[in-house]
C-alpha positions as CSV (number, residue, x, y, z in Angstrom):
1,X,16.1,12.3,-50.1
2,X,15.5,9.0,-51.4
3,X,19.1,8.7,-53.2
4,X,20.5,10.1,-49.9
5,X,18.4,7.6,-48.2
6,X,19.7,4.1,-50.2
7,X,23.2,5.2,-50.1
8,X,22.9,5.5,-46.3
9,X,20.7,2.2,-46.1
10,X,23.8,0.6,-48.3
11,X,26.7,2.0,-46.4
12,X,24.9,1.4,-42.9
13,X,22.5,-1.3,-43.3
14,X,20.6,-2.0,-40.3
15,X,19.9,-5.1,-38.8
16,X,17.2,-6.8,-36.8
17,X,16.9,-6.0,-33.0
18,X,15.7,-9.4,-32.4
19,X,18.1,-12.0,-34.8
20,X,20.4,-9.5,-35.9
21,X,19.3,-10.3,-39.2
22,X,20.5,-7.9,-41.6
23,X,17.4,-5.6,-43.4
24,X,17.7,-4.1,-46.4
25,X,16.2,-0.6,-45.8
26,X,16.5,1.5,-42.1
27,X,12.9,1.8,-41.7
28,X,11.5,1.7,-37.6
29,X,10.4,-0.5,-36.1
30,X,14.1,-2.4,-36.8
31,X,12.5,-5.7,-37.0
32,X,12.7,-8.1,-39.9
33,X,10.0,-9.6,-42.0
34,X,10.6,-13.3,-40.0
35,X,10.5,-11.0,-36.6
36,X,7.7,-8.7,-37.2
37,X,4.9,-11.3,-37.8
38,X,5.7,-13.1,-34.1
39,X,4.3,-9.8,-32.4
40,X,1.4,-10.5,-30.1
41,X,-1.4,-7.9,-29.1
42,X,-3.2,-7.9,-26.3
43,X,-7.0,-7.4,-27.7
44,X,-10.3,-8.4,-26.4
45,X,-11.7,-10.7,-24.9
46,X,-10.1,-8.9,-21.7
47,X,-10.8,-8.2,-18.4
48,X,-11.9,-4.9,-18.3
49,X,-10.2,-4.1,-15.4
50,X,-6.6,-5.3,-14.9
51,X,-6.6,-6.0,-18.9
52,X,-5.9,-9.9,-18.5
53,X,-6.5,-11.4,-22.2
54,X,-8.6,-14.4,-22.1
55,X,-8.8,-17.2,-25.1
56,X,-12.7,-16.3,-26.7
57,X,-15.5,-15.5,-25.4
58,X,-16.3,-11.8,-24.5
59,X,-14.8,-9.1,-21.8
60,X,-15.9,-10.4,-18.2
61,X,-13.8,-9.2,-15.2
62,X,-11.5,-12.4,-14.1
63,X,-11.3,-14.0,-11.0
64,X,-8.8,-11.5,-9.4
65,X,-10.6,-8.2,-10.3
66,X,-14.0,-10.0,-9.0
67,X,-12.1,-10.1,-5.7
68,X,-11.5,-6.4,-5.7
69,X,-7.5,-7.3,-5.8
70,X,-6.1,-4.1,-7.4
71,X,-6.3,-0.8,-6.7
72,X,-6.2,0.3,-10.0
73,X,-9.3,1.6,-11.8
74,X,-7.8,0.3,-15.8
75,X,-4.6,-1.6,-16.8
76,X,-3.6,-2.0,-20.5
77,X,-0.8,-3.3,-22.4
78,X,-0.4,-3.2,-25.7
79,X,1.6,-6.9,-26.3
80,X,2.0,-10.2,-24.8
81,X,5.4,-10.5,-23.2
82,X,7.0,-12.9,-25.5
83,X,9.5,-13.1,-28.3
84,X,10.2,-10.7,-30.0
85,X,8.7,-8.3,-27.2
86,X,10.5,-10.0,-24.7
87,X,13.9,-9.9,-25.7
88,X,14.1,-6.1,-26.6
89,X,12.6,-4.9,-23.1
90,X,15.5,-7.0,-21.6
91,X,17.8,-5.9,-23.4
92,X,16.7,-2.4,-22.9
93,X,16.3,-2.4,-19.3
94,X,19.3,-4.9,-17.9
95,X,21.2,-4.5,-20.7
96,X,21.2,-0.6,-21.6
97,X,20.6,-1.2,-25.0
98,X,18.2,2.2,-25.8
99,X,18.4,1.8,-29.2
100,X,15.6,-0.6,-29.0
101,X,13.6,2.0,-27.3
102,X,12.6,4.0,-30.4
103,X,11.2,0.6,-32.3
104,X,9.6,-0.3,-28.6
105,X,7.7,3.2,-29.0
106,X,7.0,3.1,-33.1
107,X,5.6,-0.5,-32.5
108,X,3.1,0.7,-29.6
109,X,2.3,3.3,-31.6
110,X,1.5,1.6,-34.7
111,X,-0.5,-0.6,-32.4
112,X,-2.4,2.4,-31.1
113,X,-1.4,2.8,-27.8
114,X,-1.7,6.3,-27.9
115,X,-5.6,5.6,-28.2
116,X,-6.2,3.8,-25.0
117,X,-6.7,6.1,-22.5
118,X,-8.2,9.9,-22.5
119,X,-5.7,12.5,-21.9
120,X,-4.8,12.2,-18.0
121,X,-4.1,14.8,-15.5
122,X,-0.6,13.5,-14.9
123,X,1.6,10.9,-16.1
124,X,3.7,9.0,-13.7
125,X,6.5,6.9,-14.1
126,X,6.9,3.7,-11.7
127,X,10.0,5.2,-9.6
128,X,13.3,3.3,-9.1
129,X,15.2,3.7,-5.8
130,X,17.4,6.3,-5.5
131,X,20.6,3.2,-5.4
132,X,18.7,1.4,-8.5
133,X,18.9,4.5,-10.7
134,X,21.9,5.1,-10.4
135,X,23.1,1.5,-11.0
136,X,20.8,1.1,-13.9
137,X,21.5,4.7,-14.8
138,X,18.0,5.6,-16.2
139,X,14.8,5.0,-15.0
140,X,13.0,2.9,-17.7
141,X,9.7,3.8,-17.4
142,X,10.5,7.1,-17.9
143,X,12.1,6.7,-21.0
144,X,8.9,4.9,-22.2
145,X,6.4,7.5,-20.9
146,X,8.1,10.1,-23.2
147,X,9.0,8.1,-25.6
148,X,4.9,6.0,-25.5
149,X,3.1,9.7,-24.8
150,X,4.9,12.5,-26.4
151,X,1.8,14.9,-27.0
152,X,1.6,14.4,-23.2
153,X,5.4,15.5,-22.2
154,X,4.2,18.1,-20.0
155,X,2.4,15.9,-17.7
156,X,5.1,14.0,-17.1
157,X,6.0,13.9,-13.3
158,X,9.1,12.6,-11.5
159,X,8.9,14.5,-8.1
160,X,5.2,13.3,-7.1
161,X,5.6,9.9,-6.6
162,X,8.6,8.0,-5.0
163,X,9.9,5.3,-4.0
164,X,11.8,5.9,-0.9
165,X,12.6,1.8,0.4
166,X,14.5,-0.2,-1.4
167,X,13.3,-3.5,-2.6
168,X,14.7,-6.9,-4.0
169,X,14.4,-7.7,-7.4
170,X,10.9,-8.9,-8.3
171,X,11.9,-11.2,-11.0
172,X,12.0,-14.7,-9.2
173,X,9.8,-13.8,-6.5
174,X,5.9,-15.4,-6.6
175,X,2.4,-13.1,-6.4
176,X,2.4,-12.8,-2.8
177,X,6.3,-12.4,-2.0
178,X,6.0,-9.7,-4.6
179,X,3.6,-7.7,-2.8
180,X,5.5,-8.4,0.4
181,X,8.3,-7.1,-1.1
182,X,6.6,-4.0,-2.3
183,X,4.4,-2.5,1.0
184,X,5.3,0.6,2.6
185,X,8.0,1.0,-0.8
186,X,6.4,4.3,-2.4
187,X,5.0,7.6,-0.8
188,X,3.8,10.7,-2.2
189,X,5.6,14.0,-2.3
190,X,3.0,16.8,-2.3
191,X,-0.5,15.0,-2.0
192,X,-2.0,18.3,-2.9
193,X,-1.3,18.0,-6.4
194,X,-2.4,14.6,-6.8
195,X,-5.8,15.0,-4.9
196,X,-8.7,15.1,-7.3
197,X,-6.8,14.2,-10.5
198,X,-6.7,11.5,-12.9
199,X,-3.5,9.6,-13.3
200,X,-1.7,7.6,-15.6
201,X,0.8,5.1,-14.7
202,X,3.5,4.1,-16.7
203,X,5.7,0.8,-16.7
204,X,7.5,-1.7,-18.8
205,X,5.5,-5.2,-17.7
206,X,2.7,-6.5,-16.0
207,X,3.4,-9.5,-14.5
208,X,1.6,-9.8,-11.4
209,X,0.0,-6.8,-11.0
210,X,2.0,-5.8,-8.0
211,X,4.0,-2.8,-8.6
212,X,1.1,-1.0,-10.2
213,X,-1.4,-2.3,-7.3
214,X,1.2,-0.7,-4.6
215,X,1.5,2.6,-6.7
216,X,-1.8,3.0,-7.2
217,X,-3.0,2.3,-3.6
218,X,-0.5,5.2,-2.5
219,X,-2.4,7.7,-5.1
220,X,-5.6,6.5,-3.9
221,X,-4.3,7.3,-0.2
222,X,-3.5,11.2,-1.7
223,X,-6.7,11.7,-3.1
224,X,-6.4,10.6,-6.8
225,X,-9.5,10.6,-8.7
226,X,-8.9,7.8,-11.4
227,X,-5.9,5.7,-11.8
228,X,-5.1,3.9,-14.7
229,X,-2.2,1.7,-15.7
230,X,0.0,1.6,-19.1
231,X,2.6,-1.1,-19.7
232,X,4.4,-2.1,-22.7
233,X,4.1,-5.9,-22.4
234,X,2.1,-8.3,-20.3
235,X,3.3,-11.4,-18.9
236,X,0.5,-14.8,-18.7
């Protein structure tokens, strides 16, 4: 397998999904040796609940969690959004590019994102609108679920929690317009089945907290026991 392995790595070398560096063996993550080392992990000091990272110190719930402003029980993310982070979720999500979604997985796994969070009762994907899906053609926060949580595949959940208004893009839009934007965009399909359960949410970023804040405070409406919040990257 290794002979097979080098002449495969020299007829198809694989490059860099950040510089498009070439790299001398096709080992995930596809990042080079100049690429690899800008990674940042979000690790303690943190706020316990929304996960914001602070400078030093020790965990100690910042200002926005003191003010009881999510509706979240836990949010985690396993890196800062920035390069080379940064670039590969954009590229995945505007651009379709879903190669980079198996080195987005192998690098949260490596960085033990799989160890967060006790096994949930269901896993839920932020929902797109019905007209965003199929522009975008795939729902990216499913794709990371599954790809993020495979032991956990079979409490995945589309059909539970929608989003049934459409929205504008939250990209340029400030804390508050963002939550604006967002109430009154998601409802539950079958409340029964979320009553009483613990729930994982799954998304790409945390930026402002929003999206997550708005899904959760529909679950809590259904009855949900525990909510608690997974995204790839957070933004500061």
């Amino acid at each position: 397998m290794s002979i097979l392995q080098a002449v495969k790595d020299l007829l198809f070398p694989s490059r860099c999904l950040a510089c498009d560096k070439q790299m001398g063996r096709c080992r995930l993550p596809l990042l080079c040796n100049t690429c690899r080392p800008l990674l940042s992990t979000v690790v303690s000091p943190l706020c316990p609940c929304c996960g914001k990272p602070f400078p030093s110190g020790e965990d100690h719930l910042c200002g926005e969690c003191l003010g009881d402003s999510f509706s979240f029980d836990c949010a985690r993310s396993i890196f800062l959004y920035q390069e080379p982070v940064s670039s590969l979720l954009v590229r995945f999500k505007f651009g379709g590019k879903l190669t980079g979604l198996v080195t987005l997985a192998e690098l949260a796994k490596q960085a033990g994102g799989e160890n967060l969070f006790k096994e949930p009762d269901l896993v839920l994907p932020v929902p797109l609108h019905i007209k965003r899906l199929r522009s975008r053609g795939f729902n990216q926060s499913l794709l990371l679920a599954r790809s993020c949580f495979p032991k956990w595949q079979g409490k995945i959940r589309t059909d539970l929690l929608l989003r049934h208004q459409p929205t504008i893009p939250q990209t340029n839009l400030s804390g508050r317009a963002r939550r604006n934007n967002l109430k009154g965009a998601f409802s539950i399909h079958r409340p029964e089945e979320i009553a009483g359960r613990n729930v994982l949410l799954v998304d790409d970023v945390f930026t402002t907290g929003s999206t997550l804040h708005e899904c959760a405070k529909t679950l809590v409406k259904a009855g949900a026991a525990r909510i608690e919040t997974f995204t790839l990257a957070r933004a500061l």
